[in-house]
C-alpha positions as CSV (number, residue, x, y, z in Angstrom):
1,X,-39.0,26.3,-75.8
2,X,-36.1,23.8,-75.8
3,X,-33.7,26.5,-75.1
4,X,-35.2,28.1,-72.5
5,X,-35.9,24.9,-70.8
6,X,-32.1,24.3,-71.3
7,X,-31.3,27.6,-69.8
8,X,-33.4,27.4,-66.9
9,X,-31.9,23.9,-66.5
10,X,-28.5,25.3,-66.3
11,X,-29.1,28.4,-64.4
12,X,-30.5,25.8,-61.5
13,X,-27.2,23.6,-61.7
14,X,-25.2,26.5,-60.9
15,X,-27.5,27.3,-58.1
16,X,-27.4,23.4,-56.6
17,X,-23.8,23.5,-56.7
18,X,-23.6,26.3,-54.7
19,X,-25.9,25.3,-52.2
20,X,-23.9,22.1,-52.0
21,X,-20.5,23.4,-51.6
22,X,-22.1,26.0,-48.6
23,X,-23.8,22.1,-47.2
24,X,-20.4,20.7,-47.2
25,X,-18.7,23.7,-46.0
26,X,-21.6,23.5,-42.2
27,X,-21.1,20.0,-42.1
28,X,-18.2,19.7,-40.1
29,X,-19.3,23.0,-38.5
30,X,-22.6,20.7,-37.2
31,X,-20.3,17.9,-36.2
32,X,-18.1,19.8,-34.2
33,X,-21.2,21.6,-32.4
34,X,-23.1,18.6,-32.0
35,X,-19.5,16.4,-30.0
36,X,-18.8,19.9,-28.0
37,X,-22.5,19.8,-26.9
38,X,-22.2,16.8,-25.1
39,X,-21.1,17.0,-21.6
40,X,-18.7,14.5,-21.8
41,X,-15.8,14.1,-18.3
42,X,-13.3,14.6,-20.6
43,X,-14.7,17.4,-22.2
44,X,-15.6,19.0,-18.7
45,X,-12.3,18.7,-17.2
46,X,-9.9,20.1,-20.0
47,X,-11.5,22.8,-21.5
48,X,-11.7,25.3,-18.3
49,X,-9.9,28.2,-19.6
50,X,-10.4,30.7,-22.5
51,X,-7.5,29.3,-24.5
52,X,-8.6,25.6,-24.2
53,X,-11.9,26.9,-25.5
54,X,-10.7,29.0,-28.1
55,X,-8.0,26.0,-29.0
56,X,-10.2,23.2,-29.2
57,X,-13.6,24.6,-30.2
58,X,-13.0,27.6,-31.6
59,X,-10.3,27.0,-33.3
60,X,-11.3,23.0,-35.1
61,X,-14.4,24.8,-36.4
62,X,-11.8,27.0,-38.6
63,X,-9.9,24.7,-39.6
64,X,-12.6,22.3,-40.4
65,X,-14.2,24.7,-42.6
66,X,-11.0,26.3,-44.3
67,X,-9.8,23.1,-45.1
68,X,-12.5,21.8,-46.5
69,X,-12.9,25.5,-48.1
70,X,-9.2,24.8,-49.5
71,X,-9.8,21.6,-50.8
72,X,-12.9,22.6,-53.0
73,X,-10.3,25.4,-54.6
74,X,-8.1,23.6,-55.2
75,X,-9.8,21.0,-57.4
76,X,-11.8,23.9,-58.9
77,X,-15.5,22.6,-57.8
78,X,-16.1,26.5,-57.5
């Protein structure tokens, strides 16, 4: 019984972890969504063209997400 307690118990570690590195990886993905959802003046007035958009909305969400995608590789959380 103990090991397959401890088996099950291990089995839903490797789960959690998961599930938190895929939380951390939408979390700037949410922030990002939520500040561009606000119509803010500044917001309004700058991004009028499809390469402001793709620059500045687009284009933070990546690098959000890959850097924080980088920096769980490279201190082997994965």
């Amino acid at each position: 019984m103990d090991v397959y307690l401890s088996t099950v118990s291990n089995r839903l570690n490797v789960v959690m972890e998961r599930l938190t590195i895929v939380a951390t990886i939408f979390l700037p993905l949410t922030l990002l969504t939520g500040f561009f959802g606000m119509n803010f003046g500044w917001l309004v007035r700058h991004i009028q063209t499809p390469w402001a958009f793709w620059a500045f909305g687009v284009g933070g969400s990546l690098v959000s997400s890959l850097s924080i995608l980088l920096w769980i590789r490279r201190n082997r959380v994965t």
